[in-house]
N, C-alpha and C positions, 0 to 999 in steps of 0.2 A: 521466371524470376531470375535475375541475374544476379552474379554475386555480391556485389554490394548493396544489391536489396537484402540478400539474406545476410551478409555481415548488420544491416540493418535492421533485421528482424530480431536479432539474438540480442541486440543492444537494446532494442526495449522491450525486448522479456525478461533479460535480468534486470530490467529497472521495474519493470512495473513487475517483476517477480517478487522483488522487496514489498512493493504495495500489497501482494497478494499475501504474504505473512503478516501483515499487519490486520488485511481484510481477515487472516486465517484466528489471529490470537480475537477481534474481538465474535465473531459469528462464529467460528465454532468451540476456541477454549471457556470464554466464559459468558456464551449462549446471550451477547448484547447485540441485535442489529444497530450497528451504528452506521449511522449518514455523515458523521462531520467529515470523512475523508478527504470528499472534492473540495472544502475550503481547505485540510490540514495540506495537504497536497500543496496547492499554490502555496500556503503560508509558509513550507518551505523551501519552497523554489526562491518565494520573495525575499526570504532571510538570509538563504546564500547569494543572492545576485546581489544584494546592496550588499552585504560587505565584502563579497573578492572587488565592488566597484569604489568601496573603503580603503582599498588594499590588506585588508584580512586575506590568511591564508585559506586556499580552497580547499583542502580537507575541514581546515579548523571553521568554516562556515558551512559543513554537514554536519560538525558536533550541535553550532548553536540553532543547525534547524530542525535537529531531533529532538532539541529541548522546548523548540519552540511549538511542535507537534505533540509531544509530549502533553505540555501546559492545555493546547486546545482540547487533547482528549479529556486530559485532567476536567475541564472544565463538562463537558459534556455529562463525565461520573457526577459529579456533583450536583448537577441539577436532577440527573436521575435517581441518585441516592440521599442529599440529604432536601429537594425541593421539590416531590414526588412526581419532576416528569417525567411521563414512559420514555421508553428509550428511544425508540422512533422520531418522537417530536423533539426530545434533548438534542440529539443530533443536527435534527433540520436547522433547532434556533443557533446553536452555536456555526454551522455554515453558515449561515445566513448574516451572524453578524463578523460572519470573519470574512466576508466579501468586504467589507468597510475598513476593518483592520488591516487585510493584506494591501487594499490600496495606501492605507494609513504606512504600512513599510514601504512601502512601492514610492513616497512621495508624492502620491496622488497621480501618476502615469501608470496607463493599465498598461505596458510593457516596457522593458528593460533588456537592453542587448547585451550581451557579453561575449561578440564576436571581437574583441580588439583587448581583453581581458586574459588573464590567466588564470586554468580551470584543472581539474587534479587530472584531465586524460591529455598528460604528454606524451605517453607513449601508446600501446596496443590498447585501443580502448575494450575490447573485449576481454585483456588482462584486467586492468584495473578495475571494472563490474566484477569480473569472478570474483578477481581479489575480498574485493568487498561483499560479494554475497555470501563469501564463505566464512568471511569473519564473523556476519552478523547470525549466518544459522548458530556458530558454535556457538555466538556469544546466548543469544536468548534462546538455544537449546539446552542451553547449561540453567540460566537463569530460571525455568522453567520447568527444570527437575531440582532445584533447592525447594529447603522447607516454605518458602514464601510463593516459586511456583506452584508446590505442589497445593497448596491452601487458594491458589487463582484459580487452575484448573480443575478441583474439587468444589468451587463453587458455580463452574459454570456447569456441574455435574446433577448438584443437587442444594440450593439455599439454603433448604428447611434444615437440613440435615448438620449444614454447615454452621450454621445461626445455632444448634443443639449442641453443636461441638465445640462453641466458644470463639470460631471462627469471625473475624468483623467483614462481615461481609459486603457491606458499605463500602470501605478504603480497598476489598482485595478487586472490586468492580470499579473501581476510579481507580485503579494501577493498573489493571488488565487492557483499560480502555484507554491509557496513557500510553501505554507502551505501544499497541495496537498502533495509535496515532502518530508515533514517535517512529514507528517504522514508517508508515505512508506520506508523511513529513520529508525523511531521508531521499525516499523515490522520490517526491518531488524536487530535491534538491538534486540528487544525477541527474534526473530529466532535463532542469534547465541547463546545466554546466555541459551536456553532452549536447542538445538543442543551441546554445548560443545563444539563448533567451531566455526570459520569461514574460508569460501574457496573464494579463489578468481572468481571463476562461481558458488557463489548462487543464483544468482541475475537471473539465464536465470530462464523466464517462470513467473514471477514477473506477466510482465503485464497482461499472459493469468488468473493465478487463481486470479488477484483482480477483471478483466472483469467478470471472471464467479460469484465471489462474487456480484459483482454490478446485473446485469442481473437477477441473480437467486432472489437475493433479492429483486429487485423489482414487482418480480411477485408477490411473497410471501406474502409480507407485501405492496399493491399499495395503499400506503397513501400518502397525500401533506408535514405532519409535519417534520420540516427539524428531529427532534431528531429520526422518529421513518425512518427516510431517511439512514440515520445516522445507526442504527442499523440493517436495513433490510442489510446491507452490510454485519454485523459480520455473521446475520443469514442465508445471504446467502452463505457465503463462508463453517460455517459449513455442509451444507446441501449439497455443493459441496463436502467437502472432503469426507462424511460418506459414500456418491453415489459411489465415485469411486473407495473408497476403498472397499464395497461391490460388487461393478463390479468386481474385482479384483479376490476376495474370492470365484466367483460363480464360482463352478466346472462345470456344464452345459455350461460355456462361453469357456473353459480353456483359460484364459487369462494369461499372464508372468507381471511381474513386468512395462519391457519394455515396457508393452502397457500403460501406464499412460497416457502418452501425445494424444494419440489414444483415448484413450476411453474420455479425458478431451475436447478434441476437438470435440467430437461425440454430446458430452451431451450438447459444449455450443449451436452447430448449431441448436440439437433438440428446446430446450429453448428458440432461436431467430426466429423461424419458425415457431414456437407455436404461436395461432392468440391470439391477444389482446396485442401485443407488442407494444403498443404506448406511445413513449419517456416519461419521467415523470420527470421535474424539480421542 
Protein backbone atom coordinates (compact mmCIF):
# COMPACT_ATOMS: atom_id res chain seq x y z
CA UNK A 1 0.00 0.00 0.00
CA UNK A 2 1.60 3.23 -0.74
CA UNK A 3 1.15 6.35 0.71
CA UNK A 4 -1.58 7.92 -0.74
CA UNK A 5 -3.47 4.86 -0.67
CA UNK A 6 -3.12 5.02 3.02
CA UNK A 7 -3.67 8.94 3.19
CA UNK A 8 -6.69 7.48 1.34
CA UNK A 9 -7.75 4.98 3.60
CA UNK A 10 -7.79 7.27 6.75
CA UNK A 11 -10.11 9.80 4.66
CA UNK A 12 -12.66 7.44 4.35
CA UNK A 13 -12.57 5.94 7.77
CA UNK A 14 -13.17 9.36 9.13
CA UNK A 15 -15.90 9.64 6.82
CA UNK A 16 -17.55 6.55 7.03
CA UNK A 17 -16.48 6.77 10.71
CA UNK A 18 -19.21 9.47 11.04
CA UNK A 19 -21.59 6.88 9.32
CA UNK A 20 -20.50 4.31 11.94
CA UNK A 21 -21.81 6.78 14.94
CA UNK A 22 -24.84 7.20 13.42
CA UNK A 23 -25.05 3.27 12.58
CA UNK A 24 -23.80 3.25 16.55
CA UNK A 25 -26.70 5.75 18.14
CA UNK A 26 -29.52 3.76 16.16
CA UNK A 27 -28.39 -0.30 16.73
CA UNK A 28 -26.92 -0.01 19.81
CA UNK A 29 -28.18 3.22 21.99
CA UNK A 30 -31.74 2.78 21.21
CA UNK A 31 -31.74 -1.03 20.15
CA UNK A 32 -33.58 0.17 16.47
CA UNK A 33 -32.06 -1.79 13.39
CA UNK A 34 -32.50 0.77 11.04
CA UNK A 35 -32.00 0.31 7.21
CA UNK A 36 -32.77 3.84 5.87
CA UNK A 37 -29.04 4.76 5.94
CA UNK A 38 -28.05 3.79 2.29
CA UNK A 39 -30.88 6.20 1.13
CA UNK A 40 -30.03 8.96 4.08
CA UNK A 41 -26.45 8.70 2.86
CA UNK A 42 -27.08 9.65 -0.79
CA UNK A 43 -29.77 12.15 0.40
CA UNK A 44 -27.07 13.85 1.79
CA UNK A 45 -24.52 13.83 -0.47
CA UNK A 46 -27.40 15.06 -2.99
CA UNK A 47 -28.21 18.08 -0.64
CA UNK A 48 -24.83 19.19 -0.39
CA UNK A 49 -23.87 18.80 -4.17
CA UNK A 50 -26.86 20.80 -5.44
CA UNK A 51 -26.32 23.70 -3.29
CA UNK A 52 -22.39 24.29 -3.33
CA UNK A 53 -23.69 23.78 -7.37
CA UNK A 54 -26.28 26.76 -6.13
CA UNK A 55 -23.36 28.62 -4.79
CA UNK A 56 -24.39 27.80 -1.08
CA UNK A 57 -21.52 27.59 1.23
CA UNK A 58 -19.89 24.05 1.69
CA UNK A 59 -19.92 23.91 5.27
CA UNK A 60 -23.39 25.56 5.24
CA UNK A 61 -24.69 22.66 2.79
CA UNK A 62 -23.43 19.69 5.60
CA UNK A 63 -25.63 21.85 8.04
CA UNK A 64 -28.69 21.49 5.48
CA UNK A 65 -27.76 17.69 4.86
CA UNK A 66 -27.93 16.80 8.48
CA UNK A 67 -31.19 18.19 8.61
CA UNK A 68 -32.10 16.62 5.65
CA UNK A 69 -31.00 13.18 7.18
CA UNK A 70 -32.34 14.14 10.19
CA UNK A 71 -36.12 14.42 8.71
CA UNK A 72 -35.57 10.91 6.76
CA UNK A 73 -34.74 9.25 10.05
CA UNK A 74 -37.56 11.26 11.54
CA UNK A 75 -39.66 9.75 9.11
CA UNK A 76 -38.64 6.21 9.47
CA UNK A 77 -39.54 6.71 13.79
CA UNK A 78 -42.84 7.62 12.78
CA UNK A 79 -43.89 4.97 10.94
CA UNK A 80 -42.39 2.63 13.52
CA UNK A 81 -43.89 4.36 16.32
CA UNK A 82 -47.09 5.96 15.58
CA UNK A 83 -47.99 3.31 12.19
CA UNK A 84 -46.94 0.10 13.81
CA UNK A 85 -44.28 -0.80 11.31
CA UNK A 86 -41.47 -2.98 12.81
CA UNK A 87 -38.41 -1.49 12.41
CA UNK A 88 -36.85 -3.46 9.87
CA UNK A 89 -39.52 -2.82 7.28
CA UNK A 90 -39.81 1.16 8.47
CA UNK A 91 -36.48 1.49 7.28
CA UNK A 92 -36.58 -0.46 3.94
CA UNK A 93 -39.89 1.64 2.81
CA UNK A 94 -38.42 5.06 3.72
CA UNK A 95 -34.87 3.83 1.50
CA UNK A 96 -36.71 2.73 -0.85
CA UNK A 97 -38.79 5.83 -1.28
CA UNK A 98 -35.87 8.11 -0.86
CA UNK A 99 -34.32 6.48 -4.01
CA UNK A 100 -37.03 8.78 -5.99
CA UNK A 101 -36.66 11.74 -3.72
CA UNK A 102 -32.80 11.89 -3.79
CA UNK A 103 -33.12 11.78 -7.58
CA UNK A 104 -35.93 14.31 -7.05
CA UNK A 105 -32.78 16.62 -5.57
CA UNK A 106 -30.53 15.48 -7.94
CA UNK A 107 -32.84 16.96 -10.92
CA UNK A 108 -33.56 13.76 -12.07
CA UNK A 109 -29.43 12.82 -12.99
CA UNK A 110 -28.11 9.93 -11.05
CA UNK A 111 -24.76 11.86 -10.71
CA UNK A 112 -23.54 15.25 -10.09
CA UNK A 113 -19.80 16.51 -10.33
CA UNK A 114 -18.34 18.86 -8.19
CA UNK A 115 -14.70 18.61 -9.55
CA UNK A 116 -14.71 22.36 -10.92
CA UNK A 117 -16.81 23.39 -7.58
CA UNK A 118 -15.82 24.57 -4.29
CA UNK A 119 -15.89 22.15 -1.37
CA UNK A 120 -14.75 22.74 2.57
CA UNK A 121 -11.23 20.54 1.93
CA UNK A 122 -8.93 23.51 0.88
CA UNK A 123 -6.46 22.64 2.84
CA UNK A 124 -5.08 19.09 4.69
CA UNK A 125 -7.97 17.11 4.00
CA UNK A 126 -7.22 14.80 6.75
CA UNK A 127 -7.18 18.09 9.03
CA UNK A 128 -10.66 19.19 8.11
CA UNK A 129 -12.17 15.22 8.75
CA UNK A 130 -10.57 15.40 12.13
CA UNK A 131 -11.61 18.80 12.58
CA UNK A 132 -15.00 17.61 11.97
CA UNK A 133 -15.09 14.27 13.64
CA UNK A 134 -14.08 15.77 16.63
CA UNK A 135 -16.71 18.36 16.78
CA UNK A 136 -19.26 16.05 16.23
CA UNK A 137 -18.10 13.30 19.07
CA UNK A 138 -18.26 16.24 21.62
CA UNK A 139 -21.08 17.64 20.13
CA UNK A 140 -23.55 14.47 20.51
CA UNK A 141 -21.34 13.20 23.44
CA UNK A 142 -22.64 15.89 25.14
CA UNK A 143 -26.03 15.79 23.66
CA UNK A 144 -26.30 12.37 24.97
CA UNK A 145 -25.48 12.75 28.48
CA UNK A 146 -28.35 15.74 28.96
CA UNK A 147 -31.54 14.88 30.48
CA UNK A 148 -33.13 14.23 26.98
CA UNK A 149 -30.07 11.73 26.03
CA UNK A 150 -30.15 10.12 28.96
CA UNK A 151 -34.24 9.27 28.64
CA UNK A 152 -32.93 7.93 24.46
CA UNK A 153 -30.60 5.81 25.79
CA UNK A 154 -32.64 4.43 28.68
CA UNK A 155 -35.10 3.54 26.39
CA UNK A 156 -33.08 1.66 24.22
CA UNK A 157 -32.21 -0.06 27.69
CA UNK A 158 -35.46 -1.00 28.51
CA UNK A 159 -39.24 0.39 26.97
CA UNK A 160 -41.41 -1.25 29.63
CA UNK A 161 -39.62 0.35 32.22
CA UNK A 162 -39.42 3.68 30.48
CA UNK A 163 -43.20 3.75 29.34
CA UNK A 164 -43.62 3.05 33.66
CA UNK A 165 -41.53 6.09 34.29
CA UNK A 166 -43.46 8.40 32.19
CA UNK A 167 -41.05 8.41 29.64
CA UNK A 168 -42.56 9.09 25.81
CA UNK A 169 -41.08 6.72 24.40
CA UNK A 170 -42.48 7.11 20.94
CA UNK A 171 -40.72 10.78 20.12
CA UNK A 172 -37.41 9.53 22.37
CA UNK A 173 -37.29 6.67 19.31
CA UNK A 174 -37.98 9.14 16.35
CA UNK A 175 -35.13 11.44 17.83
CA UNK A 176 -32.79 8.63 18.39
CA UNK A 177 -33.41 7.47 14.80
CA UNK A 178 -33.16 11.29 13.65
CA UNK A 179 -30.16 11.86 14.96
CA UNK A 180 -28.63 8.49 13.96
CA UNK A 181 -29.55 9.54 10.42
CA UNK A 182 -28.52 12.97 10.68
CA UNK A 183 -25.07 11.61 11.37
CA UNK A 184 -25.08 9.21 8.23
CA UNK A 185 -26.47 12.11 6.18
CA UNK A 186 -23.27 14.35 7.11
CA UNK A 187 -20.91 11.14 5.89
CA UNK A 188 -22.59 11.20 2.99
CA UNK A 189 -22.21 14.77 2.49
CA UNK A 190 -18.04 14.55 3.06
CA UNK A 191 -18.00 11.59 1.00
CA UNK A 192 -19.29 13.53 -2.07
CA UNK A 193 -17.37 17.04 -1.42
CA UNK A 194 -14.05 14.83 -0.71
CA UNK A 195 -15.02 12.19 -3.97
CA UNK A 196 -15.88 15.23 -6.45
CA UNK A 197 -19.18 13.65 -7.00
CA UNK A 198 -22.20 12.33 -6.19
CA UNK A 199 -23.89 8.92 -7.77
CA UNK A 200 -27.07 8.00 -7.32
CA UNK A 201 -25.73 4.16 -5.81
CA UNK A 202 -23.27 5.44 -3.18
CA UNK A 203 -25.15 4.74 -0.64
CA UNK A 204 -25.04 0.66 -1.41
CA UNK A 205 -22.81 -0.83 1.47
CA UNK A 206 -23.42 2.11 3.84
CA UNK A 207 -24.80 -0.07 6.33
CA UNK A 208 -21.97 -2.89 6.09
CA UNK A 209 -18.82 -0.40 6.62
CA UNK A 210 -20.56 1.76 9.51
CA UNK A 211 -21.38 -2.08 11.15
CA UNK A 212 -17.79 -3.00 10.66
CA UNK A 213 -16.88 0.59 12.17
CA UNK A 214 -19.21 -0.17 15.24
CA UNK A 215 -17.85 -3.79 15.83
CA UNK A 216 -14.29 -3.24 15.16
CA UNK A 217 -14.42 -0.46 17.41
CA UNK A 218 -15.77 -1.80 20.06
CA UNK A 219 -13.33 -4.33 20.49
CA UNK A 220 -10.59 -2.00 20.31
CA UNK A 221 -11.55 0.65 22.51
CA UNK A 222 -14.34 -1.60 25.31
CA UNK A 223 -15.07 1.33 27.37
CA UNK A 224 -18.71 2.46 29.01
CA UNK A 225 -17.80 6.45 28.17
CA UNK A 226 -20.31 7.46 25.73
CA UNK A 227 -17.37 10.02 24.16
CA UNK A 228 -14.69 7.42 23.78
CA UNK A 229 -18.10 5.22 22.44
CA UNK A 230 -18.31 7.75 20.15
CA UNK A 231 -14.78 7.50 18.86
CA UNK A 232 -14.06 3.79 19.06
CA UNK A 233 -16.49 4.07 15.74
CA UNK A 234 -14.11 6.58 13.92
CA UNK A 235 -11.20 4.11 15.10
CA UNK A 236 -12.83 1.39 14.16
CA UNK A 237 -13.80 2.18 10.70
CA UNK A 238 -10.12 3.40 10.04
CA UNK A 239 -8.81 0.06 11.19
CA UNK A 240 -11.44 -1.41 8.90
CA UNK A 241 -10.42 0.46 5.89
CA UNK A 242 -6.46 0.14 6.29
CA UNK A 243 -7.08 -4.03 6.73
CA UNK A 244 -8.81 -4.34 3.57
CA UNK A 245 -7.06 -2.26 1.64
CA UNK A 246 -3.91 -4.21 2.81
CA UNK A 247 -5.77 -7.36 1.86
CA UNK A 248 -6.19 -6.06 -1.26
CA UNK A 249 -2.31 -5.18 -1.79
CA UNK A 250 -1.13 -8.72 -0.48
CA UNK A 251 0.22 -10.35 -3.64
CA UNK A 252 0.31 -13.80 -1.74
CA UNK A 253 -3.57 -13.34 -1.63
CA UNK A 254 -3.95 -12.12 -5.35
CA UNK A 255 -6.90 -10.63 -4.70
CA UNK A 256 -8.79 -8.00 -7.56
CA UNK A 257 -10.30 -5.02 -6.63
CA UNK A 258 -13.83 -6.95 -7.03
CA UNK A 259 -13.17 -8.69 -3.94
CA UNK A 260 -13.78 -5.72 -1.45
CA UNK A 261 -17.05 -6.77 -0.41
CA UNK A 262 -15.58 -10.48 -0.09
CA UNK A 263 -12.88 -9.79 1.97
CA UNK A 264 -15.17 -6.93 3.96
CA UNK A 265 -17.53 -9.49 4.72
CA UNK A 266 -14.81 -12.03 5.73
CA UNK A 267 -13.29 -9.83 8.33
CA UNK A 268 -16.70 -8.64 9.83
CA UNK A 269 -17.72 -12.57 10.48
CA UNK A 270 -14.11 -13.14 11.81
CA UNK A 271 -14.49 -9.97 14.42
CA UNK A 272 -18.15 -11.36 15.54
CA UNK A 273 -16.73 -14.92 16.21
CA UNK A 274 -13.92 -13.71 17.98
CA UNK A 275 -14.99 -14.66 21.76
CA UNK A 276 -15.56 -11.83 24.19
CA UNK A 277 -18.11 -10.25 21.89
CA UNK A 278 -20.60 -9.12 24.50
CA UNK A 279 -23.01 -6.28 23.37
CA UNK A 280 -21.68 -2.98 25.09
CA UNK A 281 -24.27 0.04 25.54
Amino acid sequence: MSLSELIMSLELGLIYGIVGMGIYLTFRIIDFPDLTCDGSFVLGAAISSVLIKAGVDPFLSLVFALIGGALAGALTGILNSFFKVTDLLAGILVAFMLYSINLHVMNGTPNISLLMSPTIFITNNLVVLGGIAIILIALFSYLLNTDLGLSIRAVGQNKRLCLNGGVNVKWMVILGVAMGNALIAMGGALFSQQQGFTDISAGIGTIIAGFAAVIIGERILPFRSMWIKLLSCIVGSIVYRIVTGLALHAEFLNLKSYDFNLIAGLLIIIIMAMPGGKRRC
